[in-house]
C-alpha positions as CSV (number, residue, x, y, z in Angstrom):
1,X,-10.1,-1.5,-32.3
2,X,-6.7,-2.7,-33.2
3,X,-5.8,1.2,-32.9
4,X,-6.8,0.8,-29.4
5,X,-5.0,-2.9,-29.0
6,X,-1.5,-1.3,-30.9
7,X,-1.3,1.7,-28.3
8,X,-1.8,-0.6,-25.2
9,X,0.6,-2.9,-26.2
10,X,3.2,0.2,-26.9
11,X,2.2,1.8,-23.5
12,X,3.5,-2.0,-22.1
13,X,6.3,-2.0,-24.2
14,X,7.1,1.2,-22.9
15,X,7.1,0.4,-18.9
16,X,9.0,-2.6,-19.7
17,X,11.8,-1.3,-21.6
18,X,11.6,2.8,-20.1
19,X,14.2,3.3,-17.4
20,X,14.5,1.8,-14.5
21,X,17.2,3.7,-12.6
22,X,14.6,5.6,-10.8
23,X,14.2,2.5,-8.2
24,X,17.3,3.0,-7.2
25,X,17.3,6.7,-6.7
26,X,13.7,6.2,-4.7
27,X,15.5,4.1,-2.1
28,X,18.2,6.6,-1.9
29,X,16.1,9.2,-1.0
30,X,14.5,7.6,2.2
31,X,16.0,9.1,5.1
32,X,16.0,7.7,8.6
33,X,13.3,10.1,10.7
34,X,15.5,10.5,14.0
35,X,11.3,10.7,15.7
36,X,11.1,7.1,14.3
37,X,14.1,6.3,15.7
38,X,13.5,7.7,19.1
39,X,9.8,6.3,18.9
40,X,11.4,2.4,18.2
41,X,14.1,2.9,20.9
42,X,11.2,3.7,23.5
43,X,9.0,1.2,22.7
44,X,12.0,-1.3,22.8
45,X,13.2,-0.2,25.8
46,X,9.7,-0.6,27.5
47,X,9.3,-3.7,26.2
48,X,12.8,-4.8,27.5
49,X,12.4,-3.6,30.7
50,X,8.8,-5.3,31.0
51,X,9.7,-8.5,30.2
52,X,13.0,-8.4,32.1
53,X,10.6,-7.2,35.6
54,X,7.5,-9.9,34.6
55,X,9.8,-13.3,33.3
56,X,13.2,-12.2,34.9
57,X,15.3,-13.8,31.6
58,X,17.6,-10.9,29.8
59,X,18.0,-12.9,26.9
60,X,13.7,-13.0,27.0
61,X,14.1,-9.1,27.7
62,X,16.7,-8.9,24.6
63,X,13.9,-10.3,22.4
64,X,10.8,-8.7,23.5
65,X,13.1,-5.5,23.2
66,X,14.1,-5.8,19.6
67,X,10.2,-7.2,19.0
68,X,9.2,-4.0,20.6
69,X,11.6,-1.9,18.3
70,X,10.3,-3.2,15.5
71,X,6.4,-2.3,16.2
72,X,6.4,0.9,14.7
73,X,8.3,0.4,12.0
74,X,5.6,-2.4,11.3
75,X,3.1,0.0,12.0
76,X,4.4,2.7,9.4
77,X,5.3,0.0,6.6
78,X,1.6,-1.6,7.2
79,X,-0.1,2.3,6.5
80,X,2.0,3.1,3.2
81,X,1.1,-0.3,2.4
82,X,-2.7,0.5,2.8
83,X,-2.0,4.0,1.3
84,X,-0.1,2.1,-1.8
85,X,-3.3,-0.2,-2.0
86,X,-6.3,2.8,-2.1
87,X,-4.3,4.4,-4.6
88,X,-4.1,0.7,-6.8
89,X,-8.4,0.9,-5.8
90,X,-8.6,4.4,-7.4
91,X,-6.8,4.2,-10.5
92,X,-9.5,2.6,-12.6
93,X,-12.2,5.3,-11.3
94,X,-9.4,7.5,-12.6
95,X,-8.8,6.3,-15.6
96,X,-12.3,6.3,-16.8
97,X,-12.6,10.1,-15.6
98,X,-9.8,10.7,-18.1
99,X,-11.6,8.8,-21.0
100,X,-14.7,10.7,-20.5
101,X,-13.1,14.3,-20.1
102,X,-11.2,13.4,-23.2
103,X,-13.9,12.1,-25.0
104,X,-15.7,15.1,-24.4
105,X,-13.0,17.1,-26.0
106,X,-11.1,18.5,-23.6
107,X,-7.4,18.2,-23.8
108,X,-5.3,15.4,-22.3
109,X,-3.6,18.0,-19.9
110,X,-7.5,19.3,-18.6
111,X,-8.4,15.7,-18.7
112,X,-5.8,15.5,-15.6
113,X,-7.0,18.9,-14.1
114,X,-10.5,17.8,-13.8
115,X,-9.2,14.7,-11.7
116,X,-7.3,17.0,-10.0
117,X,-10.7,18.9,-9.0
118,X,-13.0,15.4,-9.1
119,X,-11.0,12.4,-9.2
120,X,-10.9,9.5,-6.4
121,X,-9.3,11.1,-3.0
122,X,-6.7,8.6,-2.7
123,X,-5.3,10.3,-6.3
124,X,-6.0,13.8,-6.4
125,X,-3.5,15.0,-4.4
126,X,-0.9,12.7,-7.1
127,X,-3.1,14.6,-9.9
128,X,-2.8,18.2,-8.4
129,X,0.6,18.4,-8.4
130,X,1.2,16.8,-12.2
131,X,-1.5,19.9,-12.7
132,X,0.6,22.3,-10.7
133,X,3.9,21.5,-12.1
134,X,2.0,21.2,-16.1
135,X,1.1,24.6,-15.4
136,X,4.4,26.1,-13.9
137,X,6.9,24.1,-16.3
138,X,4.4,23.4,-19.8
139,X,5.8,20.2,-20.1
140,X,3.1,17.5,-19.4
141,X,5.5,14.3,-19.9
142,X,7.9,15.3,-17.5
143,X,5.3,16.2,-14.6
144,X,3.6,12.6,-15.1
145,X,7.1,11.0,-15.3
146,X,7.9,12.8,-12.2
147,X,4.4,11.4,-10.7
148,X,5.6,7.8,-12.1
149,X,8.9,7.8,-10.2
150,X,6.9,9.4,-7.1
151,X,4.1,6.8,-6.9
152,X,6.5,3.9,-7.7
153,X,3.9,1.4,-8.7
154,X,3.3,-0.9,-11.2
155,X,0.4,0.3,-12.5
156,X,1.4,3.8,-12.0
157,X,3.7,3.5,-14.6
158,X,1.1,1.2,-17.1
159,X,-0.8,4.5,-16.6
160,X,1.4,7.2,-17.0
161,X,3.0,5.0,-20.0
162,X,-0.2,5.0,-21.9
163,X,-1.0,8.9,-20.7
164,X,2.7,9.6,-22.7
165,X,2.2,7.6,-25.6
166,X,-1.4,9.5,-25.9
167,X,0.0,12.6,-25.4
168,X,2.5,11.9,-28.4
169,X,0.0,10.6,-30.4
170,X,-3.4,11.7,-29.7
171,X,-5.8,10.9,-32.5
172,X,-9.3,10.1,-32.0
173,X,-8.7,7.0,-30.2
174,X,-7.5,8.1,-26.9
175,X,-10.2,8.2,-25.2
176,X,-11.1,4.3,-26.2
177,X,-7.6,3.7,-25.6
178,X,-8.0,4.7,-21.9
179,X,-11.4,3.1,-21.5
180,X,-10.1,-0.6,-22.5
181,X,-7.3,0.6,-19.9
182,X,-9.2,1.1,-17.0
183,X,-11.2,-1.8,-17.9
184,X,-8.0,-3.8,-17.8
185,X,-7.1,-2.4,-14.5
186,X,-10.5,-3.3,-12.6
187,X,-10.1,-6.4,-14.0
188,X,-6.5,-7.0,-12.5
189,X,-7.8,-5.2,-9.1
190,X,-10.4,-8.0,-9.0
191,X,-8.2,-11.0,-9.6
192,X,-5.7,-9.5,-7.0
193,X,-8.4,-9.0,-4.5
194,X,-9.3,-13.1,-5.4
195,X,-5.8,-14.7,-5.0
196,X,-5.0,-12.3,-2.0
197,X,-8.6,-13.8,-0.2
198,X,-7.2,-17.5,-1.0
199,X,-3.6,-16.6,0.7
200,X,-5.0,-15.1,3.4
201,X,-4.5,-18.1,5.3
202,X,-0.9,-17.9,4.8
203,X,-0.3,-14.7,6.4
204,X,-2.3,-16.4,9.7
205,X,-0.5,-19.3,9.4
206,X,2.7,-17.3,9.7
207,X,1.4,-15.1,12.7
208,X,0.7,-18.4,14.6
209,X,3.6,-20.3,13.9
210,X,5.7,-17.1,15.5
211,X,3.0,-16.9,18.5
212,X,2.9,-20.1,19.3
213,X,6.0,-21.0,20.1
214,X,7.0,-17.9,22.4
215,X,4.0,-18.4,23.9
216,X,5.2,-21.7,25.7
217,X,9.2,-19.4,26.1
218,X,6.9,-17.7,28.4
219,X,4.9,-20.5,30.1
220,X,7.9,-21.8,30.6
221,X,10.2,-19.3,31.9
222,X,7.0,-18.0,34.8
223,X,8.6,-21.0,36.6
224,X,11.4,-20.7,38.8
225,X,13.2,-24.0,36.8
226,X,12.6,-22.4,33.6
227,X,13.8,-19.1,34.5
228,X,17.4,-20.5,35.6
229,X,17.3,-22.5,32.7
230,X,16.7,-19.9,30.1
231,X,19.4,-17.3,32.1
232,X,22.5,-19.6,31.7
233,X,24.4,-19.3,28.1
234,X,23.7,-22.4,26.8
235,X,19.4,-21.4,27.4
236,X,20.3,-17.9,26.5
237,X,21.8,-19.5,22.8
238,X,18.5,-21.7,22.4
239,X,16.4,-18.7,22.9
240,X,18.8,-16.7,20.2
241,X,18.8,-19.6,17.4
242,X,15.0,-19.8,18.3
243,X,14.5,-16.3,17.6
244,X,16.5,-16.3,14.1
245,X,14.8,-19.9,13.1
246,X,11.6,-17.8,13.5
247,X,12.5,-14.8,11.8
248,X,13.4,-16.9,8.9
249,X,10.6,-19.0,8.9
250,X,8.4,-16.6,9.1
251,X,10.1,-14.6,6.2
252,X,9.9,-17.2,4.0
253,X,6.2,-17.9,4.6
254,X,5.3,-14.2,3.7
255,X,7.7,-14.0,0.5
256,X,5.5,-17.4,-0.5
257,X,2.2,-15.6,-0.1
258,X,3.1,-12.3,-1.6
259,X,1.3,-11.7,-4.6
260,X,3.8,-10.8,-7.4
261,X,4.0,-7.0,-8.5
């Protein structure tokens, strides 16, 4: 057992101190999608021109216009959130597929080709291409660094530490090595799953305390005193240090209920 205890706490020593330059180099490679682009600029536009026919205010229209941008870029962020958080679900089914195949004697390279064939969904595809590029190149560390610095998730790289250190090692204790690991992931997956349930009411908080107060803008500016007042510069600056107050506010609110990485 302390085998099993010395190897996890190498795979963690590992993560913390391996390189971290690959962060960098993943937010260099996003490149603006000039659909995305098009896609925001129409839905602001709409939303601009709606608001400017319905309440009448531009600086109203100005607002709901860059609200409207900012929709599908919402949108996209919210699904690779959910795709980021089915793969985080999967990894301790994972996990325990790789103790058993290894267990069962198979080496720690088949181990990953039989998730490949019969892992979780949300991973295989991850685990076909380490397979694929194991295959084409015969280096096993470099495809599961390469699907570390892909995945770019915390316990990605927990797992594909401890998958390295394995495949350095090996011994007869790899395969309890990854069972205590995936127990240690389900673990963490529940105690995420608890404090994210208890915060939930700061994310609704947030969402109301930016409705609400737009929500009256718009009461307001239906009526013909409202509406003039809104259109002159000095109701036109209210509206703008309203909009930024909110923006922050509501920025901080989410940072304060995010759950740490």
């Amino acid at each position: 057992m302390r085998v099993v205890w010395a190897l996890l706490l190498a795979a963690g020593v590992l993560t913390l101190v391996g390189p971290r330059t690959r962060r960098v180099g993943r937010r260099s490679d996003r490149r603006v999608d000039p659909r995305r682009v098009l896609m925001s600029l129409g839905v602001g536009a709409v939303a601009a021109l709606g608001s400017l026919l319905i309440v009448g205010v531009p600086m109203v229209a100005l607002l709901a216009g860059v609200l409207g941008g900012a929709v599908p870029v919402g949108m996209r962020r919210k699904r690779d959130r959910q795709a980021a958080d089915d793969r985080r679900a999967a990894w301790p089914e994972a996990v325990e597929l790789l103790a058993g195949t290894v267990r069962s004697g198979e080496t720690l390279a088949g181990a990953v080709a039989v998730v490949a064939e019969r892992g979780p969904i949300a991973l295989r595809a991850e685990f076909e291409r380490v397979a694929g590029d194991q295959r084409a190149s015969g280096d096993l560390r470099g495809a599961l660094e390469r699907l570390r610095d892909a995945l770019a998730d915390p316990i990605a790289d927990r797992v594909v530490a401890t998958l390295i250190l394995i495949h350095r090692v090996g011994g007869r204790e790899s395969a309890r090595v990854l069972h205590t690991l995936a127990n240690f992931l389900r673990a963490d997956l529940a105690l995420r799953r608890e404090v994210a349930a208890r915060q939930s009411w700061t994310t609704v908080a947030a969402r109301v305390a930016v409705a609400a107060p737009w929500i009256v803008v718009l009461l307001v500016s239906a009526r013909a005193e409202g509406r003039d007042a809104y259109s002159t510069p000095a109701g036109a600056a209210v509206l703008l240090v309203g909009a930024a107050v909110t923006f922050i506010g509501y920025r901080v609110m989410v940072v304060t209920g995010r759950i740490p990485e």
